[in-house]
C-alpha positions as CSV (number, residue, x, y, z in Angstrom):
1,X,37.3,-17.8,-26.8
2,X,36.7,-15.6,-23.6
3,X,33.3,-13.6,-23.6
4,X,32.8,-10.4,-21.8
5,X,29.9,-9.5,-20.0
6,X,28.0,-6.7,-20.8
7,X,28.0,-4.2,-17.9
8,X,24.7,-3.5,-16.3
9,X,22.2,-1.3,-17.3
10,X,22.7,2.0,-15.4
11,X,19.9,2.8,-12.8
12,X,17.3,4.8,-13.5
13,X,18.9,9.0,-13.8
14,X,15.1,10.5,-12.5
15,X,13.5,8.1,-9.6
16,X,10.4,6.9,-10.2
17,X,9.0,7.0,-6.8
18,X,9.8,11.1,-7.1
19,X,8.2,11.7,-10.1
20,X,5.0,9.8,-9.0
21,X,4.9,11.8,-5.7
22,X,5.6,14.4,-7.1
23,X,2.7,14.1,-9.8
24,X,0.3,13.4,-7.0
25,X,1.4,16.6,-4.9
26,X,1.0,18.7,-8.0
27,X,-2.6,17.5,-8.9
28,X,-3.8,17.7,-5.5
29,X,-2.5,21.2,-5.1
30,X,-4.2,21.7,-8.7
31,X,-6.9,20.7,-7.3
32,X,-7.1,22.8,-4.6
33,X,-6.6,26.1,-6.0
34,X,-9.8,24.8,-8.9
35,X,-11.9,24.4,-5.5
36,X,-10.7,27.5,-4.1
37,X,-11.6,29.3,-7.5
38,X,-15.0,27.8,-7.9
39,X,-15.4,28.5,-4.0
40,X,-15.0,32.4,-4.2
41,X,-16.4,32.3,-7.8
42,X,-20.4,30.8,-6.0
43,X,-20.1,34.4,-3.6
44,X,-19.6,34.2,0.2
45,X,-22.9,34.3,2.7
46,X,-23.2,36.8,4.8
47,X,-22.2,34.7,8.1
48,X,-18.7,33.9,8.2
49,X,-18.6,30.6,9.9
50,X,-20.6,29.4,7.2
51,X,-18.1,30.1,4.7
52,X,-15.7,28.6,6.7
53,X,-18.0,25.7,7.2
54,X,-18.6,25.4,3.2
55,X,-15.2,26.0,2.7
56,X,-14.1,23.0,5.2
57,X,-16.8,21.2,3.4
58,X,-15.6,21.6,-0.4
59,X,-11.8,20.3,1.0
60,X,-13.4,17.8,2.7
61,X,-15.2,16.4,-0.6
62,X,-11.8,17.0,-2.4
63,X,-9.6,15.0,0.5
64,X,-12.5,12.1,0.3
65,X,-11.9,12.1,-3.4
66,X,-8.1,11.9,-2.7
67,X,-8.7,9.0,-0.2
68,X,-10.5,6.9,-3.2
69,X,-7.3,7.0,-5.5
70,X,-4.8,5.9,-2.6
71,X,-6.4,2.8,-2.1
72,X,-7.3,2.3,-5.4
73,X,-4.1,-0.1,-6.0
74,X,-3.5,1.6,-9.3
75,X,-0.2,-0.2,-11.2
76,X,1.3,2.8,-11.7
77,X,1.0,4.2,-8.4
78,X,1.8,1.1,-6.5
79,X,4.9,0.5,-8.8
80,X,6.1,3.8,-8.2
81,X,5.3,4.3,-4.4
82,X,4.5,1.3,-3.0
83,X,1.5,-0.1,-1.6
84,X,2.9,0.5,2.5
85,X,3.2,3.8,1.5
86,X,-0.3,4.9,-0.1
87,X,-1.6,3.2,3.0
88,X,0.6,5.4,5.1
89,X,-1.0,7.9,3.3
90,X,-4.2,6.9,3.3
91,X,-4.3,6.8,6.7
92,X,-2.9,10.0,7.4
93,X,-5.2,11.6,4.9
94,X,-8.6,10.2,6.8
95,X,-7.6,11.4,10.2
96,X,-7.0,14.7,8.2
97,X,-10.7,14.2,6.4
98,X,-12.7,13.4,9.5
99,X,-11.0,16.8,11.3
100,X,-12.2,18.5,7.8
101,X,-15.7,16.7,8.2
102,X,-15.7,17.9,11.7
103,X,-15.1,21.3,10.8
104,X,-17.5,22.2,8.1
105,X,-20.3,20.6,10.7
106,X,-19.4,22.5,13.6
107,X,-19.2,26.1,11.6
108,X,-21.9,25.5,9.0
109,X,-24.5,24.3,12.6
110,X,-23.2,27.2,14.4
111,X,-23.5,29.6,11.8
112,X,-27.1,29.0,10.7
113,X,-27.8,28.1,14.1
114,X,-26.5,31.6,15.2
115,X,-28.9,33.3,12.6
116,X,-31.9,31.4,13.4
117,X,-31.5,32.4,16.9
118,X,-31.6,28.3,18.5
119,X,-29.2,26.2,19.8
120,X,-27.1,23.8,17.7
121,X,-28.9,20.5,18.3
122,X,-32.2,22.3,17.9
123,X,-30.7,23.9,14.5
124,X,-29.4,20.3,13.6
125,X,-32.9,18.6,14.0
126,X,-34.2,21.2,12.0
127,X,-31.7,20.8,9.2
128,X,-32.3,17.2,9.3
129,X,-36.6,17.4,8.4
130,X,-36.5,20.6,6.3
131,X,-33.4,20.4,4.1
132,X,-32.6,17.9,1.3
133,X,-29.3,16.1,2.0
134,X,-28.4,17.3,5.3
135,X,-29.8,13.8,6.9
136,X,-27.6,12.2,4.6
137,X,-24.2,14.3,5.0
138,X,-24.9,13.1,9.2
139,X,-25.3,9.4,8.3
140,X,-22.3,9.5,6.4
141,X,-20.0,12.0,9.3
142,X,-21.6,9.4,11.8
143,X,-19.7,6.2,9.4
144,X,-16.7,8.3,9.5
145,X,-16.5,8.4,12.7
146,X,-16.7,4.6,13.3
147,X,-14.4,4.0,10.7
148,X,-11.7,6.5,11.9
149,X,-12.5,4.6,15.9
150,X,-11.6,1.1,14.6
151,X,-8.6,2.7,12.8
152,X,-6.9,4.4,15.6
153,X,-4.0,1.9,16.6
154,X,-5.0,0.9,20.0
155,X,-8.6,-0.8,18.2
156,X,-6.6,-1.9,15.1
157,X,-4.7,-3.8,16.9
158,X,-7.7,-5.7,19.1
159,X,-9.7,-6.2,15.7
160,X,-8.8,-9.4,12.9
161,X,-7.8,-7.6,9.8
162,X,-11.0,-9.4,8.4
163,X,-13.3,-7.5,10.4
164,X,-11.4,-4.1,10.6
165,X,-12.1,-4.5,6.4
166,X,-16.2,-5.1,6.8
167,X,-16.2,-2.8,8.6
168,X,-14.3,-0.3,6.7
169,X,-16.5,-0.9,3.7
170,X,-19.1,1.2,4.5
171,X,-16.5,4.0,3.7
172,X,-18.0,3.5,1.0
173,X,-21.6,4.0,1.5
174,X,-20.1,7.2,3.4
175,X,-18.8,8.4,0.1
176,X,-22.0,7.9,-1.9
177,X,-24.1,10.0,1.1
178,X,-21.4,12.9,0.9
179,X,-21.4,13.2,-2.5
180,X,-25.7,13.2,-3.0
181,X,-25.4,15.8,-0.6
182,X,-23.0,17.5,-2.3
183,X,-25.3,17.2,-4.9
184,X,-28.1,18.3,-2.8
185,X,-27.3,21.8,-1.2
186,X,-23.6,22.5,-2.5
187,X,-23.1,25.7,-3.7
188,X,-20.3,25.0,-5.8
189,X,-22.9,22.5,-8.1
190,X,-25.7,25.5,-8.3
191,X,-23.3,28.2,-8.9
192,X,-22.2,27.3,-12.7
193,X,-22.1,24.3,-15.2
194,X,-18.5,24.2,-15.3
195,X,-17.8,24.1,-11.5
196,X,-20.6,21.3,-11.8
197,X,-19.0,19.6,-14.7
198,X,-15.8,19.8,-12.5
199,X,-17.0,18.0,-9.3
200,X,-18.8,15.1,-11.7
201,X,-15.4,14.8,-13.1
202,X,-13.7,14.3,-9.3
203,X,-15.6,12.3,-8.5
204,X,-16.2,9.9,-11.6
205,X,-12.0,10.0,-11.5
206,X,-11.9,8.8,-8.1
207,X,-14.4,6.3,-8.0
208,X,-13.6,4.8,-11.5
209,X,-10.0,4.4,-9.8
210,X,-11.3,2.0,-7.0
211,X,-13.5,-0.1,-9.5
212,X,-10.4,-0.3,-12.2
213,X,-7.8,-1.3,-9.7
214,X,-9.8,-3.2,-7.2
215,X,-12.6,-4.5,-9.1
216,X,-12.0,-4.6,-12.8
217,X,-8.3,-5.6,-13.1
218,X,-8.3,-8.3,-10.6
219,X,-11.2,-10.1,-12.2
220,X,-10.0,-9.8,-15.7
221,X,-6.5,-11.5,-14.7
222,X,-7.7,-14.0,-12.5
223,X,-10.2,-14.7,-15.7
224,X,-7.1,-14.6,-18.0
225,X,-4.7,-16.2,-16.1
226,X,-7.0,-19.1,-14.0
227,X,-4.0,-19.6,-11.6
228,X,-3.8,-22.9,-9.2
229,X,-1.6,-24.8,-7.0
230,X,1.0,-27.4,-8.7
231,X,3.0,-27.5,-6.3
232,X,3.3,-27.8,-2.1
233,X,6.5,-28.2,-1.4
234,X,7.4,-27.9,2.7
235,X,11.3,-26.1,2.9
236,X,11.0,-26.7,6.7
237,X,9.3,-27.9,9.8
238,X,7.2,-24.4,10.0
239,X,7.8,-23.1,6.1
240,X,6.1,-24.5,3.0
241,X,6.5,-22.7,-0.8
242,X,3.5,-23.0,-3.0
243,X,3.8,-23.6,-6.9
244,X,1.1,-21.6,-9.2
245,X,0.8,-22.2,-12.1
246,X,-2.1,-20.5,-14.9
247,X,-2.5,-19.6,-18.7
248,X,-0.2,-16.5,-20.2
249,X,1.6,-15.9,-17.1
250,X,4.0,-14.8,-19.3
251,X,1.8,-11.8,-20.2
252,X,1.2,-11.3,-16.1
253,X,3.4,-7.8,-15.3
254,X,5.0,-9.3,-11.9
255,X,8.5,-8.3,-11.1
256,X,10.9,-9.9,-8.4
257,X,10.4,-8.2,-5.4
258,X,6.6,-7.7,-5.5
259,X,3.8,-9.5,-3.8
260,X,0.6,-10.8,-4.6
261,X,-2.9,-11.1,-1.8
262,X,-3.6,-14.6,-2.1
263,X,-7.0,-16.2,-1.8
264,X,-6.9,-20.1,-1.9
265,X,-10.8,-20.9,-2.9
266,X,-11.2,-24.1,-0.8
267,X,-14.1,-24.2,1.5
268,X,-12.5,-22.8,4.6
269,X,-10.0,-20.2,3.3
270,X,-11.6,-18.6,0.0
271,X,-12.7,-15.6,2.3
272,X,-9.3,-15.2,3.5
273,X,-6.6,-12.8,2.0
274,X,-2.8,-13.6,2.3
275,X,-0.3,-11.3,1.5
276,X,2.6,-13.2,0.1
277,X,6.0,-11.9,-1.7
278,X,7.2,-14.2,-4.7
279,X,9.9,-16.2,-3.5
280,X,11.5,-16.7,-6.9
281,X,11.5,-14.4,-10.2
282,X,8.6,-14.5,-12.5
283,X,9.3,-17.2,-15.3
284,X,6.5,-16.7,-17.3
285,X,5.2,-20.3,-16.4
286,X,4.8,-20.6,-12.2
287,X,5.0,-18.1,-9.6
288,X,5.9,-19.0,-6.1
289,X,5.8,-17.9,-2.8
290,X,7.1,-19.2,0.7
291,X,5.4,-18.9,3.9
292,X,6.0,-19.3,7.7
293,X,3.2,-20.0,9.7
294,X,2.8,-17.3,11.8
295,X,-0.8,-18.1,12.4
296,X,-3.9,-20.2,11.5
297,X,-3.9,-18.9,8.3
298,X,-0.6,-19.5,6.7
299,X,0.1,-22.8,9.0
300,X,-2.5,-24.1,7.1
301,X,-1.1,-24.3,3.5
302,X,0.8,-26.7,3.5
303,X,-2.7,-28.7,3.6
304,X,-3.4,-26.8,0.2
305,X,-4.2,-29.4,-2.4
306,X,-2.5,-29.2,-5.7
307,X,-5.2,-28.2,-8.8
308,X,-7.0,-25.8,-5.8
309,X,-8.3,-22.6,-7.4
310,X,-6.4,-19.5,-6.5
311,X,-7.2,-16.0,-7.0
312,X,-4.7,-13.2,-6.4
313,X,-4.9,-9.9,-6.3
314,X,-1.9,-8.2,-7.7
315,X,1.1,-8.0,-8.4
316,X,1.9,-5.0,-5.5
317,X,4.7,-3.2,-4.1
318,X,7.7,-0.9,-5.5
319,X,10.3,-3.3,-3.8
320,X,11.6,-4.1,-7.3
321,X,15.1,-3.4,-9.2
322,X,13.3,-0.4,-10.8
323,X,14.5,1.8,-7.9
324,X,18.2,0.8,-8.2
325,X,20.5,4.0,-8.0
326,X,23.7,1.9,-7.8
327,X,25.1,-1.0,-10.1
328,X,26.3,-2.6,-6.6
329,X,23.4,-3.8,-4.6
330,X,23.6,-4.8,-0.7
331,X,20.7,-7.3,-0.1
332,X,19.8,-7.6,3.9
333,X,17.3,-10.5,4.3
334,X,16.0,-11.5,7.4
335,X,14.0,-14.5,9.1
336,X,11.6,-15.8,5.9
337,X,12.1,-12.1,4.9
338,X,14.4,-13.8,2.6
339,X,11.6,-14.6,0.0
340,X,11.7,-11.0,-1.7
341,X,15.1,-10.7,-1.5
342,X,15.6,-14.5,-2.9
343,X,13.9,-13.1,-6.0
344,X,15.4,-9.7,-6.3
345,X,18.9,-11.4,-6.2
346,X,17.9,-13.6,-9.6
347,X,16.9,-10.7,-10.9
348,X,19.3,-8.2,-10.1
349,X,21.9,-6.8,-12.7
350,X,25.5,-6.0,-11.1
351,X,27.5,-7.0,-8.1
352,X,25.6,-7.8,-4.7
353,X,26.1,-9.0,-1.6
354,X,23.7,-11.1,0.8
355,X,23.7,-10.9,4.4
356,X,21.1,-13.4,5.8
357,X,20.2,-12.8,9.5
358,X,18.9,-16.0,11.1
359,X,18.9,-16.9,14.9
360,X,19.9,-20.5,13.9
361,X,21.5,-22.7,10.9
362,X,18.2,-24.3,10.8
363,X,16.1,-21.5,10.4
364,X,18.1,-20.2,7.0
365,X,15.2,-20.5,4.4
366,X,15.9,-21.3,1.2
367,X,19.6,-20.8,2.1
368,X,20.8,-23.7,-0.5
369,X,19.1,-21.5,-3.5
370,X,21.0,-18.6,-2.0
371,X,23.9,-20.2,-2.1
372,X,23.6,-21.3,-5.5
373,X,22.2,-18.3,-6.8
374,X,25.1,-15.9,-5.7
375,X,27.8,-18.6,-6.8
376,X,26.2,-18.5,-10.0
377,X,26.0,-14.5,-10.4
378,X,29.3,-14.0,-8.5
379,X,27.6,-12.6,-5.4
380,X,29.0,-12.6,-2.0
381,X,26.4,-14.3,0.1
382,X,26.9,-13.9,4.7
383,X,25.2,-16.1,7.0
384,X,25.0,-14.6,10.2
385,X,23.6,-16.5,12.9
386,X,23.3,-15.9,16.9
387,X,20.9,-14.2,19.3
388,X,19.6,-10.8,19.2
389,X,22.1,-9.7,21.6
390,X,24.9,-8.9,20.8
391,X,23.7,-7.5,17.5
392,X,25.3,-9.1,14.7
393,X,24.1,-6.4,12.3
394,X,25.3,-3.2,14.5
395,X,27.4,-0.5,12.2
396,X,31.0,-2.2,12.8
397,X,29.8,-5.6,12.2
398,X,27.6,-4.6,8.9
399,X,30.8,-2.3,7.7
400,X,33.2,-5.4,7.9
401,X,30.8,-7.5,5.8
402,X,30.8,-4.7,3.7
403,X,33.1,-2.0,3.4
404,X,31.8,-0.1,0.4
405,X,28.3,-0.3,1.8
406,X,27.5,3.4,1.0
407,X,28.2,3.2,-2.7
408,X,25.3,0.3,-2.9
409,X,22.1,0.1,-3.0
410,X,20.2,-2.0,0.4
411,X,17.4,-4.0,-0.4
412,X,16.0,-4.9,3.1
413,X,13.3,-7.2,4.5
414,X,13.2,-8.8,7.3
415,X,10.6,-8.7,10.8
416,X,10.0,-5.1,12.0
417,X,12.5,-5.2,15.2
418,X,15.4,-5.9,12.6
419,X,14.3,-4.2,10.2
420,X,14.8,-1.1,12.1
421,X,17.6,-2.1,13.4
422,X,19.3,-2.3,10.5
423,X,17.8,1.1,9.3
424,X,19.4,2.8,12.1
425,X,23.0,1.3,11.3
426,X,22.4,2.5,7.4
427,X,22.1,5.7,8.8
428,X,24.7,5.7,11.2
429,X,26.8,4.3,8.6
430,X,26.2,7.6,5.8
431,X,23.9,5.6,3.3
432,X,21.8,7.7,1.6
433,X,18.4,7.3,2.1
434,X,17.5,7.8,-1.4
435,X,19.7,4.0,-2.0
436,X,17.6,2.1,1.0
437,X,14.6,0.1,-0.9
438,X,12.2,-1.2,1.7
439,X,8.7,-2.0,2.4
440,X,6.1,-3.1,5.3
441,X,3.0,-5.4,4.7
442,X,0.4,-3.1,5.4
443,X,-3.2,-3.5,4.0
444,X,-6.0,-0.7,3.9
445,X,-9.7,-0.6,3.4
């Protein structure tokens, strides 16, 4: 007796990362036009830069509020959008904050400053001894500032991601100075209960955000779940996977695709913070992941001793099946990229095809799974191998593999260079952006 397969689930008909961005637009600009109600409803001074400077300030308070929920690592969010891509954001949105920052201090010192008949520093220093708050609202523009410094690329790139964090913690205290002072001399917070009732409610929403999704969830998993190593198994001369196992992983809400921040709690590495991608579909009883070592960090664990401690933070990313627009898939792995897309292709429903770009035979990852996996799900699996040059993965070469490429769905990962590589041949091969799922590692504050 011959059974038929079921044909796969169709795709999602509304995307989900749309209707998440599209949520977050709307609230923000509902927002907005609350502030700018509340604004005109407190009456305008008589000097118009410091309007503009309250006005400048109110945004400000609103766009620091903002800030709070992108890095907040909310579920939802991070399913939807993906965590590269609220840190995009985030760090888009605090160059655009410290500009606001500036702003309302220049107009609102050079307004009063202007009516007092004194210079600017002389109207600062005055500020500073006679009115409540003001000292604070310069401590925390002056923590700003050095946090928006040791962001701009060409410091980011001199500092370990370690430090760049510390240091980005007193965001933090910068938020708890801006908002007392809001608190202090705002107009918005004197003018009426229910513009008062409003900020409370901004701010509770944005800080109860961080301490849900970076404080409150991680602990109660780790606490639930009480992961460790089983397993160290090394794939290679430079690549190692790491078995976890814990309690109820079943009840952990980890997809294929997504990645955890890994903390091994041995005396030398429980301070440091790994992000790794699952190398193999949840099974509700081990998660694994596979790591190159591309530094001290990750070279080291394949030293990890099985029964350590582990606690992740997670799961993250929207790299998952969830985005699908196609039943045909095109998976694009490259280099020990291939752990994501090792796990999406268990997981995926529908026809795919793998193209796995190594420089060498022996640096094919997990290529015997692979190989297995797609024979057993009737994939077509490519191993293409060479130098950089010529490029094996340029729009004639990636059409041959596959001619039907724009009617699928690409799943990519691989190193940046590659990666946009291959982005650049999806274009110039007409695949709709909307059907390329990708994502960068990229941590914030």
């Amino acid at each position: 007796m011959t059974t038929v397969q079921a044909p796969p689930a169709p795709p999602t008909a509304i995307r989900p990362r749309v209707v998440a961005r599209t949520g977050l637009y709307a609230v923000l600009a509902a927002n907005a036009a609350v502030v700018a109600y509340f604004f005109a409803q407190a009456g305008f001074a008589s000097n118009a830069l410091i309007v503009i400077g309250r006005l400048f300030g109110l945004y400000g308070a609103l766009v620091m509020a903002f800030q709070l929920v992108l890095v907040a690592r909310l579920p939802w969010l991070d399913r939807r959008i993906g965590m590269d891509r609220l840190t995009s954001w985030h760090r888009w949105t605090g160059f655009a904050l410290l500009w606001t920052l500036l702003a309302h201090a220049v107009f609102i010192t050079l307004g009063y400053a202007g009516g007092a008949g004194v210079g600017p520093i002389t109207e600062i220093v005055d500020l500073a001894r006679t009115t409540e708050g003001v000292l604070r609202a310069i401590v925390a523009l002056g923590i700003i500032l050095v946090v928006g410094a040791v962001s701009a690329r060409c410091a980011r790139r001199r500092l370990a991601y370690e430090t760049w964090h510390f240091i980005h913690l007193y965001t933090y205290v910068a938020v708890v100075l801006a908002f007392t002072h809001q608190v202090a001399v705002g107009t918005t917070f004197t003018s009426s209960s229910a513009a008062k009732t409003y900020w409370y409610g901004v701010w509770a929403v944005a800080l109860g955000a961080v301490a849900l999704g970076r404080l409150v969830l991680p602990l109660w998993r780790n606490t639930r779940h009480q992961f460790r190593v089983s397993a160290v198994v090394p794939e290679s001369d430079n690549v190692v996977s790491i078995h976890i196992t814990g309690k109820d992983l079943d009840k952990l809400p980890a997809q294929a695709g997504q990645f955890f921040l890994w903390r091994f709690l041995t005396r030398d590495r429980w301070w440091q913070a790994n992000p790794f991608s699952l190398s193999a579909a949840p099974d509700g009883r081990t998660l694994r992941l596979t790591a190159k070592a591309a530094g001290a960090g990750s070279a080291a664990l394949r030293h990890v001793k099985v029964g350590t401690r582990v606690f992740a933070e997670g799961p993250y990313g929207a790299f998952t099946t969830l985005h699908r627009t196609r039943t045909q898939s095109l998976l694009v792995a490259g280099g020990v990229g291939v752990t994501p897309i090792r796990a999406i292709l268990e997981d995926i429903e529908g026809h795919a095809v793998v193209v796995y770009r190594v420089a060498s035979d022996r640096d094919a990852v997990l290529y015997d799974e692979l190989r297995d996996l797609a024979l057993a799900k009737g994939a077509e699996l490519h191993l293409v191998t060479g130098p950089a040059v010529p490029d094996k993965l340029a729009p004639r070469e990636l059409a041959r593999l596959v001619p039907d490429i724009a009617e699928r769905d690409v799943f990519l990962c691989g190193p940046p260079p590659m990666m946009n590589t291959v982005l650049r041949t999806l274009d110039d091969l007409g695949v709709p952006k909307r059907q390329v799922h990708f994502e960068r590692f990229s941590l914030a504050g």
